[in-house]
C-alpha positions as a Python dict, from the first residue, in 0.01 Angstrom:
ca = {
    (1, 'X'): (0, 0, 0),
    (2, 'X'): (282, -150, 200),
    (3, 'X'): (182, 25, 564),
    (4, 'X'): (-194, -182, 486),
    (5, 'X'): (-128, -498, 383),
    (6, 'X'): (-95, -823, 592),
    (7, 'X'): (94, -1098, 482),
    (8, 'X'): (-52, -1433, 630),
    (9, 'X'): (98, -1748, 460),
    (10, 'X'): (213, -1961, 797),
    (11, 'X'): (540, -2110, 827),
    (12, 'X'): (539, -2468, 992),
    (13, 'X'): (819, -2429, 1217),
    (14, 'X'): (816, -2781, 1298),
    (15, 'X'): (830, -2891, 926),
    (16, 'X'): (1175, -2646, 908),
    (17, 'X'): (1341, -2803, 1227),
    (18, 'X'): (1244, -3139, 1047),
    (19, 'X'): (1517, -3031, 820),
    (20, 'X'): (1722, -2757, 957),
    (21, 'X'): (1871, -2688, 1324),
    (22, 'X'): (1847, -2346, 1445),
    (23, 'X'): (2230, -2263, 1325),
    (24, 'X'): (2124, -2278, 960),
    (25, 'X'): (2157, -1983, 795),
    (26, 'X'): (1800, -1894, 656),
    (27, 'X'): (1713, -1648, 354),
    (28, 'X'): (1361, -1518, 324),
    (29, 'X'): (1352, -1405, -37),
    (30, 'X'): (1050, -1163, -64),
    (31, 'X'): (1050, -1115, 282),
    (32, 'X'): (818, -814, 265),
    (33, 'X'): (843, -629, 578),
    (34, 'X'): (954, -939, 729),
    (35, 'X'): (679, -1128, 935),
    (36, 'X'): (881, -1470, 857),
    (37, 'X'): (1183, -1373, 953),
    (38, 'X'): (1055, -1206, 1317),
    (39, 'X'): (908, -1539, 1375),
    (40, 'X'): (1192, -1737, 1300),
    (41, 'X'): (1413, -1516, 1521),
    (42, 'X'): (1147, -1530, 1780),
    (43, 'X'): (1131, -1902, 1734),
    (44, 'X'): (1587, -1909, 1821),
    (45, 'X'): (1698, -1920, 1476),
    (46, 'X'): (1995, -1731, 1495),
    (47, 'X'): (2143, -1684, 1117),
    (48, 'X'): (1832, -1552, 975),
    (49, 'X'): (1791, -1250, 697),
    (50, 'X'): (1526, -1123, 440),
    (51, 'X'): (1563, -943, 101),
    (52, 'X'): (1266, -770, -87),
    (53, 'X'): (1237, -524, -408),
    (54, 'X'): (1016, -299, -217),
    (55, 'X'): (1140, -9, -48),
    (56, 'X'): (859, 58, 162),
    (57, 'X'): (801, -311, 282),
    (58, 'X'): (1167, -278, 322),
    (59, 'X'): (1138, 27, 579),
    (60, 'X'): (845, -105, 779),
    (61, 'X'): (1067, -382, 920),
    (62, 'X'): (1346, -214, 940),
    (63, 'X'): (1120, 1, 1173),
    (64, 'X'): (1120, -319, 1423),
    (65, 'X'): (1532, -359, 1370),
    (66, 'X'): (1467, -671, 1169),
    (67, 'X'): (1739, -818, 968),
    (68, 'X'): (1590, -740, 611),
    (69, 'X'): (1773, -546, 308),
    (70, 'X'): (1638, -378, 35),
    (71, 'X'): (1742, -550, -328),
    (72, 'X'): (1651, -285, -619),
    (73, 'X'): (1734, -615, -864),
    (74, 'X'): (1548, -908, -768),
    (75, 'X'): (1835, -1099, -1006),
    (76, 'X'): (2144, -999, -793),
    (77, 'X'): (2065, -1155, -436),
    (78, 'X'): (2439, -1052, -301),
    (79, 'X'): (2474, -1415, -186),
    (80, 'X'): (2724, -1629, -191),
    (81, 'X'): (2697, -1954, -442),
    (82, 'X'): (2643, -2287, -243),
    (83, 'X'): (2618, -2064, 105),
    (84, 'X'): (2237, -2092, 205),
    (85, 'X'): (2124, -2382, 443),
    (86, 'X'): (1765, -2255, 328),
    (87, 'X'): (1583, -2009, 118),
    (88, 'X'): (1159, -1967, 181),
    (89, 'X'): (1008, -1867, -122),
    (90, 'X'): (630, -1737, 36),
    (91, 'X'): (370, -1605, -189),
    (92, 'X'): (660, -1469, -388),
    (93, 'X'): (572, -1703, -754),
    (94, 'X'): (235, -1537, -788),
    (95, 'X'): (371, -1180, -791),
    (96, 'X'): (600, -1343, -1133),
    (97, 'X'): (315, -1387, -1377),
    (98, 'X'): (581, -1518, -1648),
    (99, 'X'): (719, -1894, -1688),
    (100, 'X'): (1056, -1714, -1770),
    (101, 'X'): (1113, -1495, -1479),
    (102, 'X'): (1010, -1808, -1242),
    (103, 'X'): (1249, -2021, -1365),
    (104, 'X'): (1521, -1748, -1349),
    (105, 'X'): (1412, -1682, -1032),
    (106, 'X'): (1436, -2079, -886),
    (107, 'X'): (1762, -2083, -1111),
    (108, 'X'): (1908, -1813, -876),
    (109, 'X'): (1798, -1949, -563),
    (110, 'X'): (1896, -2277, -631),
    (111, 'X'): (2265, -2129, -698),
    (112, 'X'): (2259, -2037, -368),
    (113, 'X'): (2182, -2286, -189),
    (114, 'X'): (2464, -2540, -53),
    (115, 'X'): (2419, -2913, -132),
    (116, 'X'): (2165, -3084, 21),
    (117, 'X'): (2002, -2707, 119),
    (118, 'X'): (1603, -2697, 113),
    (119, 'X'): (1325, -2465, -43),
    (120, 'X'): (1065, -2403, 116),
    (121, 'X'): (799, -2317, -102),
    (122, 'X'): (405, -2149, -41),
    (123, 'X'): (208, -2055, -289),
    (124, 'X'): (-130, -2102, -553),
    (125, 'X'): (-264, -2345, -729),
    (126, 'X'): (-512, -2290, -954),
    (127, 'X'): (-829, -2165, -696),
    (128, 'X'): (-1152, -2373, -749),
    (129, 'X'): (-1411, -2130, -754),
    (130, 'X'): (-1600, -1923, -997),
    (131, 'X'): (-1478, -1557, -929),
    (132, 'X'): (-1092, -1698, -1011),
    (133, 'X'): (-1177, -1937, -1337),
    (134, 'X'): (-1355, -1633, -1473),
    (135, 'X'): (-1073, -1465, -1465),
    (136, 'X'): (-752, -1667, -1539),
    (137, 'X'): (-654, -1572, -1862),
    (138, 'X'): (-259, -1700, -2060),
    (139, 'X'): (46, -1466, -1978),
    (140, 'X'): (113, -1257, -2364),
    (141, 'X'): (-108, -1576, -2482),
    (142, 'X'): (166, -1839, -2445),
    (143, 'X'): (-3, -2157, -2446),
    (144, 'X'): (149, -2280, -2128),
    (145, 'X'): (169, -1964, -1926),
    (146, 'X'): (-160, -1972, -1758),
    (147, 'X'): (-315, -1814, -1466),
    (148, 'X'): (-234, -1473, -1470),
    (149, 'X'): (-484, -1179, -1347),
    (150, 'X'): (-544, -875, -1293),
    (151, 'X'): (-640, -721, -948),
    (152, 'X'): (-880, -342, -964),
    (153, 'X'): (-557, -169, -818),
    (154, 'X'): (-353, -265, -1065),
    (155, 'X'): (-134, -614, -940),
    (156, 'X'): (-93, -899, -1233),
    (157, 'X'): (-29, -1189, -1032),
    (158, 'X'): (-59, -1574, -1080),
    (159, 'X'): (-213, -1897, -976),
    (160, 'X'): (-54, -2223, -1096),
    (161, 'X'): (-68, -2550, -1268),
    (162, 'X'): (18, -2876, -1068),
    (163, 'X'): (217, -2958, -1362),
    (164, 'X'): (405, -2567, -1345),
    (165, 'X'): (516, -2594, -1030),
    (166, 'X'): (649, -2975, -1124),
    (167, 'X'): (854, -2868, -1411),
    (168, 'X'): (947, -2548, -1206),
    (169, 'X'): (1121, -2723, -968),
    (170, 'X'): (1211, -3055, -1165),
    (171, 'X'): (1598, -3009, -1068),
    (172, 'X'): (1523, -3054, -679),
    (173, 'X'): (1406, -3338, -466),
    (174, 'X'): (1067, -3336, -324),
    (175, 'X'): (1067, -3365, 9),
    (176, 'X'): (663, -3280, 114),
    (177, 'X'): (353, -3090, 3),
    (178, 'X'): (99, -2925, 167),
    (179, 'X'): (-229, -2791, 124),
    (180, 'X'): (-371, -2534, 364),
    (181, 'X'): (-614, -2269, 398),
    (182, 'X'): (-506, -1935, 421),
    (183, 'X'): (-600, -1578, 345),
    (184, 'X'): (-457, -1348, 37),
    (185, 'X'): (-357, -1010, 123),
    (186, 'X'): (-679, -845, 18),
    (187, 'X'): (-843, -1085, 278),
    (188, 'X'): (-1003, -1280, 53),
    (189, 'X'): (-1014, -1710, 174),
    (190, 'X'): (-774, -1934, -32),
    (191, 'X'): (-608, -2246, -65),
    (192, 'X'): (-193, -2268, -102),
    (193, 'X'): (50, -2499, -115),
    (194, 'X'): (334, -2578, 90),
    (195, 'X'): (619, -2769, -103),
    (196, 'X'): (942, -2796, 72),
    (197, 'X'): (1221, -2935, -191),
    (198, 'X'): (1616, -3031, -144),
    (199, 'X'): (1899, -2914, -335),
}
């Protein structure tokens, strides 16, 4: 499905510069076919490059000479330690359904990042509506892996806790949160969070 789905999570470009110049250099981890990254090129950032586990996502950017690379192991980001001004992070959680592979996952990225380096987080919160609350069910039943569903064509993805994403990210410093509308990539009205967090 890569050629038919849009990616729409927004990235406050503002918010970024409140942290970053346009010299950082920027990861987009889960870049996808690399929306973020053509806007942040677009927008003069000038050290600016996206990895993703999907081939095809991979190739459809590539098609538009983006900077994006193809990463068979989401584990080995060929990175650097302590080298990334910034790493975004969007709608990336949900496609993890399982507390262990998150926290590798923010373990990694937080190995990369140099001192004082930011996150910049969007994702889902738990959705407030009866279509998702019928549905959230525990990851393997652990008690505090919930969230996880199913989608008809096959996706397990995940919606979070308030006090996940917390212990998720305990080892960083909070720097703002968000909550906006936006739209998933079946279309369907949502609300995310934006968390942007420092190394």
């Amino acid at each position: 499905v890569a050629a038919q789905k849009t990616f729409t999570h927004p990235a406050n470009i503002d918010l970024l510069l409140q942290f970053i110049n346009k010299d950082a250099i920027i990861i987009d981890y889960g870049c996808g076919y690399g929306r973020i990254v053509e806007e942040l090129i677009a927008s003069g950032f000038s050290k600016v490059a996206g990895y993703d586990t999907s081939i095809n996502l991979i190739q459809r950017g590539k098609e538009r000479y983006l900077p994006i690379h193809h990463i068979a192991d989401p584990s080995n980001l060929p990175l650097e330690n302590n080298s990334v001004d910034c790493i975004l992070l969007f709608a990336v959680l949900t496609c993890i359904p399982s507390n262990k592979g998150q926290a590798a996952l923010v373990q990694l990225l937080h190995s990369k990042l140099k001192p004082g380096g930011v996150l910049y987080i969007s994702d889902y919160y738990l959705q407030n509506n009866e279509v998702s609350k019928r549905r959230y069910t525990f990851f393997e039943n652990e008690p505090d892996n919930f969230g996880v569903f199913t989608l008809p064509e096959g996706a397990t993805l995940r919606h979070h806790t308030t006090n996940w994403i917390a212990s998720l990210f305990a080892d960083f410093t909070v720097e703002c949160e968000n909550l906006i509308e936006v739209k998933t990539m079946n279309g369907n009205a949502a609300e995310a969070f934006q968390l942007l967090v420092r190394k």
